[in-house]
N, C-alpha and C positions, 0 to 999 in steps of 0.2 A: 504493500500500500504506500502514497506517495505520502511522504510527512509532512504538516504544518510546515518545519522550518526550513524544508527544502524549499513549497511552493514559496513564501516567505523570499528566501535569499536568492533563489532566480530570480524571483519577480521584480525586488530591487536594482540588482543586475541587469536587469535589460531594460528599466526606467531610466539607469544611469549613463547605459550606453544608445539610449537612443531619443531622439529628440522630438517632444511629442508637442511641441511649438506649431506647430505645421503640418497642414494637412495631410495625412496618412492612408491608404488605403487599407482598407483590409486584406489584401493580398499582401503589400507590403510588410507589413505589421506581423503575418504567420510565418512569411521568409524568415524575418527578424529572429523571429521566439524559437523558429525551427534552428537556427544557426547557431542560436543560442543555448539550446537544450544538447544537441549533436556537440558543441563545445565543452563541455560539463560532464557529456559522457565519455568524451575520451579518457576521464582519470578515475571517471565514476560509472564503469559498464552498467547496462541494463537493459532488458529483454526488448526486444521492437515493440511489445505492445505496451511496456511502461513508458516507452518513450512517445508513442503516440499519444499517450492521457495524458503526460507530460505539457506537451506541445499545447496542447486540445485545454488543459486547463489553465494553462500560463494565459492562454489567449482569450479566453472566454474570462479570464481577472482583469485583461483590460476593455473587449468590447463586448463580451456577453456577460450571464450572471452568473460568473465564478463559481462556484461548488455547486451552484444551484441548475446551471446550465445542460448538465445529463437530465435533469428531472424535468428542464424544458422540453429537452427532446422526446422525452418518453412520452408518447402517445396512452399509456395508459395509466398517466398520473394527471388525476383532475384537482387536484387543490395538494401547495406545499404551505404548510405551517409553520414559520418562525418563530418557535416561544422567548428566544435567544441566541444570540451567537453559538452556544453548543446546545442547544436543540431543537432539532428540525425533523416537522414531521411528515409524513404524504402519505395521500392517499390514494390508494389503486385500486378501485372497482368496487370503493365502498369503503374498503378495509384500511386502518390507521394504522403506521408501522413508524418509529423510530427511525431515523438514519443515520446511520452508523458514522459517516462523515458529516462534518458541520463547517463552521467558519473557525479560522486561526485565532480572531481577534474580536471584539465589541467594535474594534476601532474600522476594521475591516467590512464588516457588517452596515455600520454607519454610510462608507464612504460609498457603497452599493448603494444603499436607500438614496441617498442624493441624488448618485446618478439617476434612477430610476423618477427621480420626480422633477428633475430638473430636463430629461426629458418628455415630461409632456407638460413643460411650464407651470409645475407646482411648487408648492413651497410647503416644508415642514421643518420644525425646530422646535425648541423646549417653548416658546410662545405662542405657537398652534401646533401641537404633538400629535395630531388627526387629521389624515389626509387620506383620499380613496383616488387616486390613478389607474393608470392602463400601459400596460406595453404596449410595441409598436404588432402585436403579436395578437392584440385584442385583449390579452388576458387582463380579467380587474385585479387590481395590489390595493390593499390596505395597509395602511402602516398606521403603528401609532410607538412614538416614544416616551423615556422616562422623562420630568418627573412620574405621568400618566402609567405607565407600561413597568411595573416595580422590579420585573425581572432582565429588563437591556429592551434594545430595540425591539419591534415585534413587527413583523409582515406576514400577510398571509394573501396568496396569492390564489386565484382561480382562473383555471385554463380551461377554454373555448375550444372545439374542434376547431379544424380548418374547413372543416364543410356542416354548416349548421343541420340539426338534425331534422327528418322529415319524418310526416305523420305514418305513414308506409312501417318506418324504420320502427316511431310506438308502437305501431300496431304488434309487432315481430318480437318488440322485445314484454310484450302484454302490458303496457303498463296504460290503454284505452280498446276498447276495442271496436272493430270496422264499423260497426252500427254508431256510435259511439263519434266517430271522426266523420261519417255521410253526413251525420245531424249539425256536425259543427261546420262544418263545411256548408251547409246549405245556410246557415245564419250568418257564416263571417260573409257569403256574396249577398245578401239580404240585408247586409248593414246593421246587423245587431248590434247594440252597445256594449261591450265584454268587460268581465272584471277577471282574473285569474289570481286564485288565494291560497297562501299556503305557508310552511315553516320555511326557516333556511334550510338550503342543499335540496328540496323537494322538485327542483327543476323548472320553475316558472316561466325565468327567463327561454330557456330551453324550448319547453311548450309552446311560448308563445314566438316565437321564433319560427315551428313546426305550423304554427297554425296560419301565422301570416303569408304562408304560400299558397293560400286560399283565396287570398287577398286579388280582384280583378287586377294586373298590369296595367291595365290604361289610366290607374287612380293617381292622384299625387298623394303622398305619405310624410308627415313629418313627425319623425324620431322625437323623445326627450328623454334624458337621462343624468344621472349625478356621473356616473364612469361609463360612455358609450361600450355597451357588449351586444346587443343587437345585429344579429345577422339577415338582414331583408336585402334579397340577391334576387326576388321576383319581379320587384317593381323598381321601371327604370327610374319615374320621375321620385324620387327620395331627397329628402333634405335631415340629417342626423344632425342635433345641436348636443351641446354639452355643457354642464352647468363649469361655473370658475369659483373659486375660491376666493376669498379677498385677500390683498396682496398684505405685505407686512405692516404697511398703515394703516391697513384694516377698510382699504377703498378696492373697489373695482369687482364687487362679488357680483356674481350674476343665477340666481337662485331657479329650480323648477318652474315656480311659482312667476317668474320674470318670463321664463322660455314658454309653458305655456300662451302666456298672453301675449308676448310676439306672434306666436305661431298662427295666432287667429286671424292676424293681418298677413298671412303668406299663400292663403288661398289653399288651404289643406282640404282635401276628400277626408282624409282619415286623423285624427292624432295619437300618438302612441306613444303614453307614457311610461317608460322602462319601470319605476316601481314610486310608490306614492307614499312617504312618512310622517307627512304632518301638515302643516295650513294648505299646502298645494291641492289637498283634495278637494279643495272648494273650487279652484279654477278648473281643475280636470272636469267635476261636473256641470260647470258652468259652460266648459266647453261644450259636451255629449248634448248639454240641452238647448245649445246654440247652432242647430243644424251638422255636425259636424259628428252624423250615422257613423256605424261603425269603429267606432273609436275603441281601444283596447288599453287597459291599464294592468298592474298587478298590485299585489302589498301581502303582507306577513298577518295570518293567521290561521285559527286551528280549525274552522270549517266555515261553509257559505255565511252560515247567520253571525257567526262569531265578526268574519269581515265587513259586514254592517253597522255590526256595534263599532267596529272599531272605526271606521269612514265618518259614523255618527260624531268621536270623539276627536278625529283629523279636523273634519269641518270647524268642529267649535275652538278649536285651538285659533282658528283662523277672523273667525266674526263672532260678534255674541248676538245670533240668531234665536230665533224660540224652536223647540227640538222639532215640534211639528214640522216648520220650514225645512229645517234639515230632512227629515225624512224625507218630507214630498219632493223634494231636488232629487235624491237616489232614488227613489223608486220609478222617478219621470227619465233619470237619465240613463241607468243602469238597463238593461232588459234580463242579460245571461249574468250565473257564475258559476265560474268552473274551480274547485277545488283540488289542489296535488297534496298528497303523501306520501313519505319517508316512511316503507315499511320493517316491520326489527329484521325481517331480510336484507333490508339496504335495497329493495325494489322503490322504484319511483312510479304511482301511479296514480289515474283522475280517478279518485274519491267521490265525488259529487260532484253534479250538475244540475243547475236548478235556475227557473225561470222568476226574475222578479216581477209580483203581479200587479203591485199596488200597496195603498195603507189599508189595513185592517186592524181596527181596535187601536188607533193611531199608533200601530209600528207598521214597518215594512214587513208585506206578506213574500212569502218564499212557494213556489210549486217546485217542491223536488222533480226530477224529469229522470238522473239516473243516480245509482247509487251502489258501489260497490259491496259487493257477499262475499264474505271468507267462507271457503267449504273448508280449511284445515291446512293441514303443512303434508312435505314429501320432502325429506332429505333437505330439510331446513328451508324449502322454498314454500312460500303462502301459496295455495290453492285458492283461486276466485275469480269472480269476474263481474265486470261494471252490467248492470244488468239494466231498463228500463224500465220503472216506477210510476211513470207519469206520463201526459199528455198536455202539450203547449198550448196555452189558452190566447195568447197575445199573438196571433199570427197574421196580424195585418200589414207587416215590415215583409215578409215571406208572398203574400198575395199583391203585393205591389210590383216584389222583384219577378211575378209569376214564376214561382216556387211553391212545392207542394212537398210538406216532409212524409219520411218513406210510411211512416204509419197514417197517414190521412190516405195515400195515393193505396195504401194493401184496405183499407175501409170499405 
C-alpha cells in the first residue's frame, strides 16, 4: 500500500520542481508526475502496478480529488462520506463500509474543500461553515466545517449516473410498477400539478428525473435548484438556474424563493423545482396556481398526508396567512402525490400515490389511487407490489389533453 509520507514527499517534490504559475495542461502535468515517480523508482523499485497508483494518485492530488478520486471513478459508489480527515465512508449498492485509506492530513483535506468550492464560485470558512456545491461531474458536495463540524472538516458527497435513470429501468428494478408508470405518464402529458415526497437517499430527485421524460419536447422547462442535479436531456428548450450564496459581506444571495419568481417572467410551460424547505413553498404554489400546468416539485417527508402538513408549515414560515388560505392554495394547486421509500432492504420504491381532491372538514382531502402491499421477505429481499386502490375523481386536466386512463378506457 502506498504510505501517507511517501504521497506527502512526492507530492512536494514535484510542487517544487514545477511551476504551477502558468497554464498547465493536463497532459503536461501527468508527463510531469510520470517523470517524477519513474525518478524515485530508480532507488526505490516497485511493481508497474504501484507505480501506476502512484502516478494516478500524485495526479489526481493536484487536479482530481486525491484519495477520493478511485471512488469517483467507481461507478458503483453512490455517496462518499467524510466524517474526517481519517474517516471516510461509501456506499455501494446500499451498503456502508469504512475505507481503509483516508486523507494524510486535516490540512490536506481542507485545501481539497476549497478547491472544490472555489470551483463552482462558492465560499466556505469558519464565518459560513455550510455550503452545498456541485462538481463539474454533477455530483452535489456538502460541506460543513469546525467550529460547526466538532470532528475536522466534513463532506459528503453524492454521485449522479452519467445517464439519468428511466422509468423502463424502475420498472426492472421493481421499485413502481408498469401500470403504475402508464398512469403517471398519462398525467405528467395532461399537465398534472406533481408533488414527489419522501426521506433522504429514497431517490426523489432520481424519480423525478425518470418521470420528466414524459414531459412533451416541444414545452419550454425551467429548472430551480439550491445545487443543480437534475438530469432533463428530453426537452430541448430548458433553462436550469441555481441559487448563490451570499458573498462574504453577506451581499449578493440569490435564494429559491428569488429564482422562482424570475422564472414566471421567462415564459415557462412547466417549472420544476428541485426540492422545496421553507418560505419558497409559497411561491412554488403561487406558481402551479398561476397557469403554469404541470409543474413538478419534491420535499422531505414520511408519506402523502405527512407532506401536507409539512407544505402547511413551509407556507406559514413564509406569510402569516389564516391556515384555511393555506390549505385552499394546495389543494387548488397540487393535483398528484407520489411518495418514495427506503426499504430495510435498501430497495427504493413509490409507496403511494394519491390524488388531491379538495378541502374537506377544512383540511386537505387525499384519494389514495395506489398503494404498496408487503406479501413478506425471500432471502432478505421484501416481497410486494404497488397495487391500485382507487379511482381518479379530478379528470378534467386528462379530458382536455383527450386522454383516457387505462381503467376508464377497460370500463
Amino acid at each position: 500500500m502506498l504510505s501517507d509520507e511517501l504521497i506527502y514527499n512526492l507530492r512536494g517534490k514535484i510542487r517544487d520542481e514545477i511551476d504551477f504559475s502558468g497554464a498547465m495542461s493536463d497532459e503536461e502535468l501527468w508527463s510531469k508526475t510520470e517523470a517524477a515517480v519513474f525518478q524515485w523508482c530508480e532507488r526505490n523499485p516497485m511493481t508497474a502496478t504501484d507505480k501506476v497508483k502512484l502516478v494516478r494518485r500524485l495526479y489526481h492530488s493536484f487536479r482530481g480529488m486525491d484519495v477520493l478520486q478511485p471512488l469517483m471513478d467507481d461507478p458503483a459508489v453512490s455517496e462518499i462520506m467524510i466524517n474526517s480527515h481519517t474517516e471516510v465512508y461509501v456506499e455501494r449498492h446500499g451498503v456502508m463500509t469504512l475505507m481503509p485509506g483516508a486523507f494524510e492530513s486535516k490540512e490536506r483535506l481542507e485545501d481539497l474543500i476549497q478547491s472544490v468550492v472555489a470551483g463552482v464560485n462558492r465560499v466556505v470558512n469558519e464565518s459560513s461553515p455550510i455550503v452545498d456545491a456541485r462538481l463539474r461531474d454533477g455530483s452535489r458536495v456538502n460541506i460543513v466545517l469546525p467550529p460547526v463540524a466538532l470532528k475536522g472538516p466534513c463532506m459528503t458527497i453524492r454521485k449522479f449516473p452519467d445517464q439519468p435513470m428511466t422509468m423502463d429501468r424502475l420498472i426492472d428494478l421493481q421499485s413502481l410498477t408498469a401500470d403504475a408508470a402508464a398512469f403517471l405518464r398519462e398525467l405528467v402529458e395532461a399537465k398534472y400539478n406533481m408533488f414527489i415526497s419522501g426521506g433522504t437517499g429514497t431517490g426523489k430527485t432520481t424519480f423525478l428525473n425518470a418521470m420528466s421524460q414524459y414531459i412533451p419536447s416541444e414545452e419550454r422547462i425551467i429548472t430551480i435548484e439550491d445545487s443543480a442535479e437534475l438530469q432533463i436531456r428530453t426537452v430541448p428548450n430548458l433553462v436550469s438556474l441555481e441559487t448563490r450564496n451570499a458573498n462574504t459581506e453577506g451581499k449578493g444571495e440569490i435564494s429559491i424563493r428569488d429564482l422562482i419568481r424570475s422564472s414566471l417572467r421567462m415564459r415557462p410551460n412547466r417549472i420544476v423545482v428541485g426540492e422545496v424547505r421553507g418560505g419558497e413553498a409559497l411561491d412554488m404554489l403561487q406558481a402551479m396556481n398561476t397557469g403554469h400546468e404541470g409543474s413538478i416539485s419534491t420535499g422531505h417527508a414520511n408519506n402523502c398526508q405527512d407532506m401536507i402538513s409539512r407544505l402547511e408549515t413551509m407556507v406559514l414560515s413564509a406569510a402569516e396567512l389564516p391556515l384555511s388560505v393555506i390549505r385552499s392554495q394546495i389543494a387548488s394547486a397540487i393535483d398528484i402525490m407520489i411518495h418514495l421509500s427506503r426499504h430495510r432492504d435498501r430497495s427504493r420504491r413509490v409507496t403511494e400515490i394519491a390524488e388531491v381532491i379538495g378541502i374537506e372538514q377544512g383540511e386537505v382531502k387525499l384519494n389514495p389511487l395506489f398503494r404498496f402491499r408487503e406479501d413478506g421477505e425471500s432471502n432478505g429481499h421484501i416481497i410486494g407490489t404497488l397495487e391500485r386502490i382507487g379511482v381518479m375523481s379530478r379528470t378534467e386536466k386528462l379530458r382536455m389533453a383527450g386522454k383516457e386512463l387505462a381503467d376508464e378506457r377497460s370500463s
